[in-house]
C-alpha positions in Angstrom: 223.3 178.7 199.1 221.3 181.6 201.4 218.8 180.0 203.1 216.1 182.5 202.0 216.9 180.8 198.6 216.7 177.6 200.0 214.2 175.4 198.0 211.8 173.7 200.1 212.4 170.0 200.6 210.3 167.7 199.3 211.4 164.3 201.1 210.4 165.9 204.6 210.6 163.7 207.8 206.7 164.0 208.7 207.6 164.9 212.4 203.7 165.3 213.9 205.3 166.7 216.9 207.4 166.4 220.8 205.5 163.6 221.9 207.8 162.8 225.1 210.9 164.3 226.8 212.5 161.6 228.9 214.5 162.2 231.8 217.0 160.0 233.8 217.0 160.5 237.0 219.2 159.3 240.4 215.9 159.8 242.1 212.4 158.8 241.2 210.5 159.2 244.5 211.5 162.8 244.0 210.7 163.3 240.8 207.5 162.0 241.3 206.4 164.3 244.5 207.8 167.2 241.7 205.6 166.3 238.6 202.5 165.0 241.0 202.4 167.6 244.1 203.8 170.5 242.9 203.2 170.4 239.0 199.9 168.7 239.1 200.6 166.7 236.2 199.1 163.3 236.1 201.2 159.8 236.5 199.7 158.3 233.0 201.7 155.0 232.1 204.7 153.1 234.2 206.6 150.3 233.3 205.5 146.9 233.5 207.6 144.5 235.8 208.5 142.7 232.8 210.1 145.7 230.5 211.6 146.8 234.4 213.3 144.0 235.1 214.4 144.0 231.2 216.1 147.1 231.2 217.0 147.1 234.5 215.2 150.9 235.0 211.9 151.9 236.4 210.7 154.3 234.1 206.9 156.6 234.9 205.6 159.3 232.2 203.6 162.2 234.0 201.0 164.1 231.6 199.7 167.6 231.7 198.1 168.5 228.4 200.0 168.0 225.3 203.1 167.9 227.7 204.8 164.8 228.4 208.0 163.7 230.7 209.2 160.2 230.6 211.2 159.8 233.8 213.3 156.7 234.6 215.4 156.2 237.5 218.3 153.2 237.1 218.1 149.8 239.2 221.5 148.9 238.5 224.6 150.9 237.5 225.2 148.6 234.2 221.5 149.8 233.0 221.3 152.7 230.1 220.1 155.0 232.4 222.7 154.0 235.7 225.7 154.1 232.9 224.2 157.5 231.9 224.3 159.0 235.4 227.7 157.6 235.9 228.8 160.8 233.5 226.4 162.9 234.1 224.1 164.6 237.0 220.0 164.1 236.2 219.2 165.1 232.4 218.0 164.3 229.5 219.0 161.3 227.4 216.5 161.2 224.7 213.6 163.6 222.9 210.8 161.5 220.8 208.9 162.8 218.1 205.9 161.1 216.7 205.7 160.9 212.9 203.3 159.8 210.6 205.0 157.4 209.1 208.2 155.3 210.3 209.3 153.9 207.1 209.8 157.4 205.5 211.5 159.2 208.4 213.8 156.1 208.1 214.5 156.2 204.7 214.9 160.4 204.7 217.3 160.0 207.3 219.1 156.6 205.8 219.8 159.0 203.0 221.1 161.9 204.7 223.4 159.3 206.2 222.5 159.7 210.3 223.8 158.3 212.7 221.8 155.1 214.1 221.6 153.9 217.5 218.7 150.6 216.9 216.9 149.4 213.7 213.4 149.8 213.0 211.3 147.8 215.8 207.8 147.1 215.8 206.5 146.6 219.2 203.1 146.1 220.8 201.2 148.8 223.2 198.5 149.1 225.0 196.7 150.7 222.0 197.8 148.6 219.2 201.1 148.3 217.0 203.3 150.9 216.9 207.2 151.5 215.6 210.6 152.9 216.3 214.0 154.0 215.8 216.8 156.2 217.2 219.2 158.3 216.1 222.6 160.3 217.5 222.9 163.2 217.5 225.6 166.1 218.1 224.0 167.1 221.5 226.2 165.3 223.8 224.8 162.0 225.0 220.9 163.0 223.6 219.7 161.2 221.2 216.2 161.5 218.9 213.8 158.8 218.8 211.4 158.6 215.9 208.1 156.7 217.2 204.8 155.3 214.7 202.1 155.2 217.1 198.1 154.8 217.3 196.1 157.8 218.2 195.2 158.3 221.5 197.4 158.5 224.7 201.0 158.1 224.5 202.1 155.0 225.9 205.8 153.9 225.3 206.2 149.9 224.4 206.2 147.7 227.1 204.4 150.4 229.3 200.8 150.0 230.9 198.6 152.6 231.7 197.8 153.7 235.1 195.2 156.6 234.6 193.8 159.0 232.3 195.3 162.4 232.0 193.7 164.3 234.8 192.3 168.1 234.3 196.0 169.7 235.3 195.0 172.9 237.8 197.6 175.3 236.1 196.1 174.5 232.2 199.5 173.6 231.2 198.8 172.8 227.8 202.0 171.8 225.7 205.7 172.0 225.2 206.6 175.1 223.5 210.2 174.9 222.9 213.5 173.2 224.3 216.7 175.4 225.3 219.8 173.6 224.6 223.6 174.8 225.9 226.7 174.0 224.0 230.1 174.9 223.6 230.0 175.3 220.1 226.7 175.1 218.2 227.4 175.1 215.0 227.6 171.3 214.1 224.0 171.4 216.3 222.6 173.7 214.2 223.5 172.1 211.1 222.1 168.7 212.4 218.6 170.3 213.1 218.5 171.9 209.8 220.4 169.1 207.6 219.1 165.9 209.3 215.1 167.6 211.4 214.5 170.0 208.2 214.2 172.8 210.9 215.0 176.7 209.7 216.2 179.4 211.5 213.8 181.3 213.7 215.3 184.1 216.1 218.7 185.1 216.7 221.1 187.4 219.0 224.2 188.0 221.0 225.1 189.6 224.1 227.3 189.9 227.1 228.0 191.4 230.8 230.3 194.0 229.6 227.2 195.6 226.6 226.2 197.1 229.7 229.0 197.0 232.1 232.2 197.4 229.5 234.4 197.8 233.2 233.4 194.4 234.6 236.0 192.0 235.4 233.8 188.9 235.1 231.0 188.7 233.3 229.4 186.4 230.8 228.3 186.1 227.6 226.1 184.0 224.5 225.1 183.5 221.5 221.5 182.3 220.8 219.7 180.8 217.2 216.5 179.6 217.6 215.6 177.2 215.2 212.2 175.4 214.3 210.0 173.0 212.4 207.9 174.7 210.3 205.5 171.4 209.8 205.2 170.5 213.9 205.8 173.8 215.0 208.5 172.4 217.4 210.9 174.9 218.6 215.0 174.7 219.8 216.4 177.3 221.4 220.3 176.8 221.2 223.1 178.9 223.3 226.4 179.3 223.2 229.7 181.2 225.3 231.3 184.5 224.1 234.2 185.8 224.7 235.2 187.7 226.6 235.4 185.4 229.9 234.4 182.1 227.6 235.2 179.6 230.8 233.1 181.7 232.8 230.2 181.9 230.9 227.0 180.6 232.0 227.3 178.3 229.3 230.4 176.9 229.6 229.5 176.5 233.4 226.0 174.4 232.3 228.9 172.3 230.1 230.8 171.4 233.2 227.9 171.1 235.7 225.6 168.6 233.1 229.4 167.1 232.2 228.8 168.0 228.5 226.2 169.8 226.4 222.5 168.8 227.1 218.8 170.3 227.1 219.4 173.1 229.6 215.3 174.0 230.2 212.0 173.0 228.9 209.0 175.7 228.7 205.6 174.8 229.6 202.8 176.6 227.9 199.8 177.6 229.6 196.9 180.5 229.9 197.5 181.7 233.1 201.2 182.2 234.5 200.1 184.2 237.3 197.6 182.4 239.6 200.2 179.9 238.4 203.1 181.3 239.4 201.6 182.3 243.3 200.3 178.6 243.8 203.7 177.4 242.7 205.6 179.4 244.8 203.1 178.6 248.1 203.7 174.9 247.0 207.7 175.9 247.8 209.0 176.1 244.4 211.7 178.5 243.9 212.0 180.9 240.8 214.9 183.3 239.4 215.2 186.3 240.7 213.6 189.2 238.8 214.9 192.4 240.8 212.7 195.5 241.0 214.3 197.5 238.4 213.3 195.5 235.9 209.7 196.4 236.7 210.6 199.9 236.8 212.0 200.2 233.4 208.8 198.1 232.0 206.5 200.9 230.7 209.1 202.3 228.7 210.8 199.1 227.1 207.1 198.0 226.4 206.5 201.1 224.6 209.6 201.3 222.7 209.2 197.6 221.6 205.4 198.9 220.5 203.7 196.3 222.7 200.3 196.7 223.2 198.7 197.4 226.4 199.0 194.4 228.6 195.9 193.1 230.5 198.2 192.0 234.2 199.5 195.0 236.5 202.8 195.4 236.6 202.9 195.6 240.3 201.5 191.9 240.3 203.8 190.7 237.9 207.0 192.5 240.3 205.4 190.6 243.5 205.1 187.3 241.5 208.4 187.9 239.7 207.3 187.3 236.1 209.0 189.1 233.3 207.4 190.3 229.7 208.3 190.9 226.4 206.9 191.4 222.8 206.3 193.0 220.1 203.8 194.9 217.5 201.9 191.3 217.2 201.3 191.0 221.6 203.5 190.1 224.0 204.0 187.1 226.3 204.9 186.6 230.1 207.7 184.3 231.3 209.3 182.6 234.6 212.0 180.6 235.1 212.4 178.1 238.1 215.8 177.3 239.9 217.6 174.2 238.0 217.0 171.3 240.1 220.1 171.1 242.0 219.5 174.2 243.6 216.1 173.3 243.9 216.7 170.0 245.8 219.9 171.3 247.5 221.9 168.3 245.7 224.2 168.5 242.7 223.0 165.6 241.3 220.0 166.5 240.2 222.2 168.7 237.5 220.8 172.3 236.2 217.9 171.3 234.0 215.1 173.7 235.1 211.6 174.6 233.3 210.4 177.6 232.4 206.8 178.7 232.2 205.3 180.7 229.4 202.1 182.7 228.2 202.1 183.8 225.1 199.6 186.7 224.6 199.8 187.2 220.7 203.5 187.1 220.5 205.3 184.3 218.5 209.0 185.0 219.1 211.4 184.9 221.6 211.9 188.4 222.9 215.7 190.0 223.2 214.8 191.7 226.4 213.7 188.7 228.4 216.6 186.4 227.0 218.7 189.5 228.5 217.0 189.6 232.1 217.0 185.5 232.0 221.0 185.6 231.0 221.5 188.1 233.9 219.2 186.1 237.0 221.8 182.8 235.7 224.2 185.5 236.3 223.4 187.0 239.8 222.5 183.0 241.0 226.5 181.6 239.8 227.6 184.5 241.0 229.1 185.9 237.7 228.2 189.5 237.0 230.9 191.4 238.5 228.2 193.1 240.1 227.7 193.2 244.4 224.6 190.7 245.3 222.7 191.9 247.6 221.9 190.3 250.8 219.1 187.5 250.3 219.2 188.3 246.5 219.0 184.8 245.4 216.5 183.7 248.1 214.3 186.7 247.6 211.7 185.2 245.6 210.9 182.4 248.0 210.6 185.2 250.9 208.2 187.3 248.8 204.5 187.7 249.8 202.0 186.1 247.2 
């Protein structure tokens, strides 16, 4: 059947949102100097001795806004989170949703015969009863967890609360979408839509040799976005092309993460360029945007029918932050360095965020994927193209 003929579902899973993403990680110290003095987010919960000694992990969530990383770092290699990081570098092992109700998201997905990693458990937290269950799912080694919880803050079972979300100084104010990489994305696809009632959203294809057909390396992808049209929760979802499939940045993300995973995480928030210049004084390295792009801007803007844009373009070229739209507005993006460039240490694997302000656009703009697609380029080293001297360092050196 098309799926513009699609009927609309009526057993619907009554996802409320992405209340958590939740990380494991070799290193928490680290992580915790990230989130805290570079991110400003707020340490909220951490659990108790009991549940750490239990699971043999020391888990923290950090708040900022709606946004919400669970992090938990291993105690001993026979723990879920040391076996985890005996396959892979730091990632993500699990996404949690909050739904209305447990019972039915249970039963939906009992019928459309999931995959299920625990029963329904009812636990107690700090603000009252709440209820659980996971799933598998065809992302690697992520799974989905399905969480019935009071309002009011988000505090996992067998967690305590160590402070109130804190007024985060970048207005980071939610999670607006998840970009996955596999090496085929298909069966993913049909999970989120079969099993998360999620429909298609955005979609497109490129490679290194659309614009450079003599290139001997190169790289290429395919990208459907999909979403859930109740939570507004949005997956972004790559895979390689050929020509040059092994070398793809996506097939290279397979290898480095040891097997598909969550490649980046965007943070929404009002103001990405006071953001951007106290990020980068705090030392944290972006892509590298170079100054053609901005060159090219007023015309690509115009031909997209973007309306005028309230931040110079020369500020956006010094901060490096790229933009994109449409007839509807437009929105600005930057993507950091995946962590183990950013820590100088492979293990922390190349999970990176991106931040996002969307200015009246909804979508997902061609032109940015493109310039995104070709910074991963110029940083593995894959475009077939010279690098300049200092190209990949250039954003750190750059005057704010």
């Amino acid at each position: 059947m098309n799926e513009a003929n699609r009927p609309p579902r009526q057993d619907h899973l009554g996802i409320l949102g992405l209340d958590a993403v939740h990380f494991f990680v070799g290193n928490l110290s680290r992580s915790r100097r990230f989130y805290e003095a570079c991110m400003d987010f707020t340490e909220v919960a951490r659990s108790t001795t009991d549940l750490t000694r239990r699971a043999e992990m020391e888990s923290l969530v950090f708040q900022a806004g709606d946004a919400r990383f669970l992090i938990s770092s291993p105690l001993t290699g026979t723990s879920r989170a040391g076996r985890y990081l005996r396959r892979h570098p730091d990632g993500v092992p699990e996404l949690i949703f909050r739904v209305s109700d447990l019972d039915r998201a249970y039963n939906v997905l009992r019928q459309r015969d999931a995959t299920f990693v625990t029963e329904r458990t009812d636990v107690k937290t700090v603000g009252g009863a709440a209820r659980w269950f996971t799933i598998a799912t065809p992302l690697g080694d992520t799974d989905f967890t399905f969480l019935e919880r009071p309002d009011g803050p988000f505090v996992p079972p067998g967690f305590e609360i160590t402070k109130g979300p804190g007024q985060n100084r970048f207005g980071f104010t939610a999670i607006d979408h998840l970009t996955s990489n596999l090496r085929t994305m298909r069966p993913w696809l049909d999970f989120l839509r079969d099993y998360l009632d999620c429909e298609q959203y955005w979609e497109v294809a490129f490679h290194t040799n659309d614009l450079r057909p003599n290139a001997e390396g190169g790289s290429g992808l395919r990208s459907f976005v999909m979403w859930h049209p109740e939570s507004g929760v949005k997956f972004a979802n790559n895979e390689p092309l050929l020509p040059h499939y092994r070398k793809s940045q996506i097939s290279i993300f397979c290898d480095d993460n040891r097997g598909p995973g969550v490649q980046h995480a965007a943070l929404a928030m009002p103001d990405i360029s006071t953001a951007t210049a106290e990020l980068r004084r705090r030392g944290v390295a972006f892509l590298y945007t170079p100054p053609a792009y901005y060159d090219a801007l007023p015309a690509r803007l115009s031909a997209l029918n973007v309306p005028p844009i309230k931040e110079p373009i020369a500020e956006l070229g010094t901060l490096g932050i790229q933009v994109d739209g449409n007839h509807e507005g437009y929105l600005l993006q930057i993507f950091m360095k995946e962590g183990a460039i950013l820590y100088d240490d492979p293990s922390a694997g190349p999970f990176f965020l991106e931040l996002i302000q969307r200015a009246g656009a909804r979508g997902f703009g061609e032109g940015n994927f493109r310039a995104l697609f070709e910074a991963i380029e110029r940083q593995q080293g894959l475009s077939g193209e010279p690098m300049a001297a200092g190209q990949i360092t250039a954003p750190q050196e750059r005057s704010t």
